[in-house]
N, C-alpha and C positions, 0 to 999 in steps of 0.2 A: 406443374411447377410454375409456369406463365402466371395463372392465377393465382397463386400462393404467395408470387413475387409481385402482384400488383396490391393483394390485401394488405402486403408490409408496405409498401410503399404508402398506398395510403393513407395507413395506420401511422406512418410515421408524419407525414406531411398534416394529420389531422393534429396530432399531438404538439408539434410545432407550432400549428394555429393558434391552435390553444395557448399556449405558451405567451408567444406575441401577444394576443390579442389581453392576455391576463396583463400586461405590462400597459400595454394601452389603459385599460379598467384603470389600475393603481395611478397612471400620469393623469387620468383626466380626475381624480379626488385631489391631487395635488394641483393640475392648474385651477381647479374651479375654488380649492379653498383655499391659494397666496390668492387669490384677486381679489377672492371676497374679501379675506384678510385686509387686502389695501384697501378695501370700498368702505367697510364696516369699521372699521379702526380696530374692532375687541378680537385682535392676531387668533390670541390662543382660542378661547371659546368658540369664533366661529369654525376655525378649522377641524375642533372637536366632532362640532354639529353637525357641517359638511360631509365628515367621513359616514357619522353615523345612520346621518339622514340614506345615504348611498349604498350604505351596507344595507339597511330596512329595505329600501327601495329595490336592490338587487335581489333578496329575498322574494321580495313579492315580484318581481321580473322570472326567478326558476317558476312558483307557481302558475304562472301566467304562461308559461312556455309551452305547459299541456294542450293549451288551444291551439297550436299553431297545428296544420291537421299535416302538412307537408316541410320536413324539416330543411329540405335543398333549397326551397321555394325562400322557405322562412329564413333559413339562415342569409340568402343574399339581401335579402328584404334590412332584418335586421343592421348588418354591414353597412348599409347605406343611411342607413337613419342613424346611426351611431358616429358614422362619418361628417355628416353632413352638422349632426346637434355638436360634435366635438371640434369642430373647426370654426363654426359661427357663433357658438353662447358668449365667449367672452365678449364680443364687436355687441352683439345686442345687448347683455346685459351694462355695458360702459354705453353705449345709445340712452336704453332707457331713463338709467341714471341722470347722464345727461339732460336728455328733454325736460326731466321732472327739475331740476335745478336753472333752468331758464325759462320754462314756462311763466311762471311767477313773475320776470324781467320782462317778456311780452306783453304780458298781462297790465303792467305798470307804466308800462312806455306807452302802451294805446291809449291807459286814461289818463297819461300826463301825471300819474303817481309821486310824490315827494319819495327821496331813496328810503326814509324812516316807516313809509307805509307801505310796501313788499309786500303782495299777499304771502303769508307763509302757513296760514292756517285754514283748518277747513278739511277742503277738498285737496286744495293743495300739497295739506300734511298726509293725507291718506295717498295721493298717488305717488310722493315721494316715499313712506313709508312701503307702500307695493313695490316702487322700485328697487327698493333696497333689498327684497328680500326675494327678488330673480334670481341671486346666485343659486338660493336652495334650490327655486322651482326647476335651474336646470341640472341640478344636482341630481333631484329628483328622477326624472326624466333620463340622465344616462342613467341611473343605478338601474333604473325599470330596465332599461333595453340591453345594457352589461349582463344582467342578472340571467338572462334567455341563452345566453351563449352557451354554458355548460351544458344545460340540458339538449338544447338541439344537437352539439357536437354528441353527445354521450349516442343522441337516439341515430343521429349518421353513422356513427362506427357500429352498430349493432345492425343496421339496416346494410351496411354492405359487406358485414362480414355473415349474414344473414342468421342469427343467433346470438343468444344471449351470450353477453361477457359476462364473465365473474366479475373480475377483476375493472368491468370498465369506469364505473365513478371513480376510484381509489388513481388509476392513471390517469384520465381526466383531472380529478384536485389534483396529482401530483404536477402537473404541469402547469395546472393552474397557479400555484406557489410561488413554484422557480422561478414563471415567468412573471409575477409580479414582483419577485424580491430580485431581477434584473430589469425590471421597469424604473424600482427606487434609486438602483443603480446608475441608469440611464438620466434619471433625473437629476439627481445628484451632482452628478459630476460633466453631464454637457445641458438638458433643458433648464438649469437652474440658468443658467449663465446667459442666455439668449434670450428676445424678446419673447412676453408669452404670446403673441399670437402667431408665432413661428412655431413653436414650440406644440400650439395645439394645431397647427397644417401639419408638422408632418407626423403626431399624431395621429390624426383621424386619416392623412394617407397609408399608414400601416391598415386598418381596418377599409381603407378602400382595397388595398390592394389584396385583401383576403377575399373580399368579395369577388374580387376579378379573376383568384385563384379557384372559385369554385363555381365559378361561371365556367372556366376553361375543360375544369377536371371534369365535372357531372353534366355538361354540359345535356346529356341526352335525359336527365333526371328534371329539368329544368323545365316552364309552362311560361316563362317570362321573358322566353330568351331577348328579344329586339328592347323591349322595357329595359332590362336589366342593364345590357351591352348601351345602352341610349344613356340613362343616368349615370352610367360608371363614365361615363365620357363628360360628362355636363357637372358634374360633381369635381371631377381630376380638374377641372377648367378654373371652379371657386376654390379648391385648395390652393392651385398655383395663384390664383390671386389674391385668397388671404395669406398668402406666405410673403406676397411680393406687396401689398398694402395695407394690410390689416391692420401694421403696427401702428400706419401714420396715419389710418383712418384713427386707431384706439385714442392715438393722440392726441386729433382735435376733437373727439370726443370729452377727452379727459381736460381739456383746455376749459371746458367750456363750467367745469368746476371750480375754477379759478376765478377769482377778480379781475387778473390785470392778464396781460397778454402772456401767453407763456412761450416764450425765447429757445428755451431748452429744457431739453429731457431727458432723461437715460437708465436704462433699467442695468444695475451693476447686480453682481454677484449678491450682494447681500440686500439693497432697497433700491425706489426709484427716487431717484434723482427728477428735479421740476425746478426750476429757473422759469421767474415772473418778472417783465419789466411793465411800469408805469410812466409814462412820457409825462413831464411836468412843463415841457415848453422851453423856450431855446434857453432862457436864463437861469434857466435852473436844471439840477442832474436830475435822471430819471431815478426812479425806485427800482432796484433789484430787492427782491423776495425768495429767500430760496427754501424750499420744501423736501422733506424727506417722509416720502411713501403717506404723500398729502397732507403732514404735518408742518407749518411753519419753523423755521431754525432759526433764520434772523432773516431782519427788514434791513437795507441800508438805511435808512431813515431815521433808526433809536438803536444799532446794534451796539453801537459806541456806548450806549446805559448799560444796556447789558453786561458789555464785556471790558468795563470797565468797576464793576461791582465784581466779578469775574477773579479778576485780576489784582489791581489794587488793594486791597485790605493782607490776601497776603505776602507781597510783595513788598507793600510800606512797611509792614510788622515783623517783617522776618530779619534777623543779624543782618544776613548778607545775599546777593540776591547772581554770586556766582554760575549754580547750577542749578538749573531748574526743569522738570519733570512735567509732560502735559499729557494726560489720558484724554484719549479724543481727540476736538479739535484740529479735525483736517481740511478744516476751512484755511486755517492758518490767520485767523481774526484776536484770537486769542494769544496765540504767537507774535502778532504783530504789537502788541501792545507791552509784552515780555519784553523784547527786545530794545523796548526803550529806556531798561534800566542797565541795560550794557552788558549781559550776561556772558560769560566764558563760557557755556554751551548750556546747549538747550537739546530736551529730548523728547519727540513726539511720538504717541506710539496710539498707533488707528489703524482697522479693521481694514477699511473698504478700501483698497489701493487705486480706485478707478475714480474716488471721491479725491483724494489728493491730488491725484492726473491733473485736474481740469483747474485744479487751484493750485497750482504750483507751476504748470504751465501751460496758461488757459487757451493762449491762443494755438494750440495742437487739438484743442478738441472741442471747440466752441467757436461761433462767430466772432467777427474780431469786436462788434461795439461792445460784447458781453461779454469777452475776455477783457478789455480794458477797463470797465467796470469792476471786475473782479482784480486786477490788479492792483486798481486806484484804492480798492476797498481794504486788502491784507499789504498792500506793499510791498506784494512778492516776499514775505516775507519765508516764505516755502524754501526759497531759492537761496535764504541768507546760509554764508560757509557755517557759523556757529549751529547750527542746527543737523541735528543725526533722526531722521525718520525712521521709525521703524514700523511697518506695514504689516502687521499682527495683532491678535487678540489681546486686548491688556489682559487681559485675565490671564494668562499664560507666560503671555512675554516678561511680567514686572517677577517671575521667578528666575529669568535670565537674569534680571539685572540685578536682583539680591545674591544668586551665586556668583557676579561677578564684582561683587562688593561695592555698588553703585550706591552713593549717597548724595540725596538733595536737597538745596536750601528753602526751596518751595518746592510746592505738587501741585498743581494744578489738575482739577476734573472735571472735564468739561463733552460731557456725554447725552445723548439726546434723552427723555424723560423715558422710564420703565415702562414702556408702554408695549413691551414685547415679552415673553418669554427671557427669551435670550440674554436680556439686558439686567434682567432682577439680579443675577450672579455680579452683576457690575457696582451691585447698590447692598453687597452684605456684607457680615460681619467679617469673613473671610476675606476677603479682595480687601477691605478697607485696613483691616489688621497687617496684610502685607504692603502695602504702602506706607503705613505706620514706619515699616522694618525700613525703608527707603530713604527716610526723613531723617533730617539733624538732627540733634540734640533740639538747637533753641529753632528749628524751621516751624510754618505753618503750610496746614493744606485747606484748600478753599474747594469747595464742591460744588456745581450748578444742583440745586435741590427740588425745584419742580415751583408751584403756585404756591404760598400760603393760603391763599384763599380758596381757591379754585381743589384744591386737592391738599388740605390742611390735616389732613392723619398721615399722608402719603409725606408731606414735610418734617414732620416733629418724628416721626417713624426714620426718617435718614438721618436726624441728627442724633436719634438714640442709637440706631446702629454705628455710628462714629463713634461715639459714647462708647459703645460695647465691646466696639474693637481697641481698646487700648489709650486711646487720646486722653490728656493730664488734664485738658480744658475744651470743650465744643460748647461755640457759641452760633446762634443764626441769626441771620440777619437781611430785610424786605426793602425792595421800591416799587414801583411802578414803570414797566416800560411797555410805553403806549400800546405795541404791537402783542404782547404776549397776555395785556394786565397785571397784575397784583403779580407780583413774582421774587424767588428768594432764593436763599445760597447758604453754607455750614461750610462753617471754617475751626479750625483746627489745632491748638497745638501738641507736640509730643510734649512737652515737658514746661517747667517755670510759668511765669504771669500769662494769662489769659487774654486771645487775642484783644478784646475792645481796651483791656490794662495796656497795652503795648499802643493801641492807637492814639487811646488817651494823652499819653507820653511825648506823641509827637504833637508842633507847633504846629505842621503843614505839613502837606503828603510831597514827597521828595520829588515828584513829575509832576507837572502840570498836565490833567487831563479836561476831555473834552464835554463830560458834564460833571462829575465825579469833584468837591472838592472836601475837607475834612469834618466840616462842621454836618454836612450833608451826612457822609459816612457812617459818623457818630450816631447820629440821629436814625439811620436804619436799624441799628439794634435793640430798638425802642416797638414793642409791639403793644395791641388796645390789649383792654383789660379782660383778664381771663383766658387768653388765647391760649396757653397752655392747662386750663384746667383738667382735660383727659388727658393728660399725657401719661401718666400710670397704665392706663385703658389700652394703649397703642403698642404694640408689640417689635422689639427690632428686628430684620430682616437677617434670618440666617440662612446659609449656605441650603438648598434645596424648598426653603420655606413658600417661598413667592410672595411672604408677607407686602413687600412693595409694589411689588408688582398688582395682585388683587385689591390693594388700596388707589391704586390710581387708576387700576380699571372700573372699579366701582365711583371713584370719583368723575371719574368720564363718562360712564352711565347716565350719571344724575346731572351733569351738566347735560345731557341731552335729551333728558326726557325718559331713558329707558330703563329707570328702574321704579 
């Protein structure tokens, strides 16, 4: 009976391993492909590639499992090299990254380089190219050694129940399942939220601590014991220290991506947050640059062009400029320039609730020179009483506010470029047709649209999805601001004379802004010749299409080379 009650025990306590350890597997595909995701910019594909590459790999990790000739041995073996690659790849692959993106700057500064001569090609291109494409090689690499798990587990439970299972693969997968579809779980709803190099410590401490469970149990099955018992100790030692440093080593790693100093950082529920300052000397303000998941948002230095092309056109052209609507925009930069037309309220309505924190009340979660910066820049504009935030997905929320009968005189879109999965639903015919439903009669909506140049089918593709959703007139319209380049916006109206008929109209724009004045205005609706000649060719973006989205990934390909 003793024995009978040890075989279940074990048998259960093996299945539970399993289980874990399948949840561990599933966390380390997801942290190795958000960072790639961050590293690589192309979200969707690479994390495609990542899973796939892990699942091939994990494959050839079962085949591979037949070698191991002792599976007690093998499995603690295993445990530790799984531990140890799941706890340090993200620190080295953010390392490598790094070196290959300052090397070039050494290189430059030793032979006295003009900044315009940067080696960037060459050798250069290829080991920055290698670096980039670490996240696979460790991708790689755990799938191989994840992949061994199953089979060792399967061949310990046979060896100590001393006889064939029927049944033992089918219980083995089965645990293996569960415990990855409460891996996603786990991920989901507490490691999304925390830094990932926490996130991969205690991680890879789940797989140490399996290993130290069957150091304990088989103990007498074991040929490595002092080895074993020595590493498990030296190992618990770098996860506690990557859990307690890793994130602010990852940090200055990641710094070192950057041009200018970076100030602050913060990895929220949905992106990272990167705050850049550039010291210009006592008489002058410094540069704040602020970045989301490595993409620039705005420079203080030209955000004023921006968010004054932004702003202005529908706000001069609209009746009345009472109530007004802003998707995105938890800078509160765009906000602050609304607010100069006197509004009776104003409605913000952004995702990231931890992105407004810091801009609405910066000095709680920021040093104070870069909160002051950040105030001097929105004028607390966050803080103003006319203003109702709502911390939700537009894509959902703007069906609260049609069921509550919400009508605006302007709409404001001011969303970061489709450069996500996520975000295409923000850029189709769907989402734009219901904010249609939100608009006055005689209102206009203005939209941040991406580059014309730079991503010129990704452009003319959002103004016909406007088009398609219902709009009586969509017009687009280009400047240049310095920090982004060539850049552009689609504005709107529901009904009557067409926005540039409406600006026409006017002698002067009713605010005086800071680069913005009418003749200028005018003049951006004016594009060279031909620019729209494929526009038949360009397709508008519907609801599941990702038509925008694969346009502006592919346009971002080809600005870098990779297509």
């Amino acid at each position: 009976m003793t024995s009978k009650k040890s075989y279940y025990l074990d048998d259960t306590l093996l299945i539970l391993t399993m289980a874990v350890l399948a949840g561990c597997g599933l966390v380390y595909e997801y942290l190795l492909s958000h960072y790639a995701g961050r590293v690589l910019g192309v979200m969707e594909s690479t994390i495609y590639t990542m899973i796939g590459l892990m699942i091939v790999s994990m494959g050839l990790g079962a085949f591979a499992a037949r070698k191991v000739k002792c599976a007690f041995n093998g499995f603690v073996w295993l445990e530790l090299i799984i531990a140890l690659l799941g706890s340090i790849a993200i620190l080295l692959i953010g390392g490598l990254i790094a070196i290959t993106q300052i090397f070039p700057h050494i290189i430059a500064d030793m032979f006295a380089m003009p900044p315009d001569m940067l080696p960037q090609g060459g050798i250069f291109k290829q080991l920055n190219w290698l670096a980039m494409k670490t996240p696979y090689l460790f991708g790689v690499l755990l799938g191989f050694f994840i992949g061994m798990e199953i089979p060792l587990i399967a061949r310990i439970r046979e060896d100590i129940h001393q006889k064939h299972l029927v049944n033992n693969l089918g219980t083995i997968y089965g645990a293996d399942y569960v415990g990855a579809g409460i891996g996603a779980a786990v991920w989901v709803l507490f490691l999304l939220s925390i830094d990932i190099s926490k996130a991969a410590a205690l991680t890879a401490s789940l797989n140490l601590i399996a290993g130290a469970f069957f150091i304990g149990r088989y103990w007498q099955r074991l040929t490595w014991k002092k080895t074993f018992v020595s590493l498990h100790i030296a190992l618990a030692l770098i996860i506690v220290i990557m859990f307690n440093y890793g994130n602010q080593w990852l940090n200055q790693m990641n710094s070192l991506l950057y041009l200018d100093k970076v100030v602050h950082t913060q990895k929220t529920r949905y992106q990272q947050l990167t705050f850049t300052q550039r010291y210009m000397g006592l008489e002058n303000s410094s540069i704040i640059n602020f970045y989301l998941n490595g993409r620039l948002q705005f420079s203080s230095i030209d955000e004023h062009i921006y968010h004054d092309y932004l702003v202005a056109p529908a706000l001069a052209a609209s009746a009345r400029q009472e109530h007004i609507l802003i998707i995105g925009g938890g800078d509160g930069l765009a906000l602050r320039d609304i607010l100069t037309y006197n509004p009776k309220s104003v409605t913000l309505v952004d995702l990231d609730s931890e992105l407004i924190d810091i801009f609405q009340n910066p000095h709680q979660f920021v040093e104070h020179d870069l909160a002051e910066n950040i105030i001097h820049l929105n004028r607390a504009s966050l803080q103003d009483e006319r203003v109702t935030i709502k911390r939700a997905d537009a894509f959902i929320e703007i069906n609260e506010l049609i069921k509550q009968r919400k009508v605006f005189d302007s709409i404001i879109v001011d969303l970061p470029d489709p450069s996500h999965p996520d975000l295409n639903k923000l850029y189709s015919v769907n989402f734009y047709a219901r904010l249609n439903q939100l608009l006055s009669g005689d209102g206009l909506i203005s939209i941040q649209s991406t580059s014309p140049y730079h991503a010129k089918d990704t452009f003319i593709s959002i103004g016909k999805t406007v088009k398609a959703a219902g709009f009586a007139s969509v017009e687009q319209y280009h400047d240049n601001v310095p920090s982004f380049g060539e850049w552009g916006w689609t504005i709107a109206a529901k009904n009557g004379a067409s926005p540039s008929m409406r600006l026409n109209q006017l002698s002067q724009l009713s605010k005086a802004h800071q680069w913005l004045n009418l003749e200028t205005l005018k003049a951006a609706f004016i594009f060279p010749k031909n620019f729209y000649l494929n526009k038949e060719d360009i397709k508008e973006n519907t609801l599941g299409s990702h038509t925008i989205y694969q346009l502006h990934q592919n346009a971002w390909k080809d600005q870098q080379g990779l297509n």
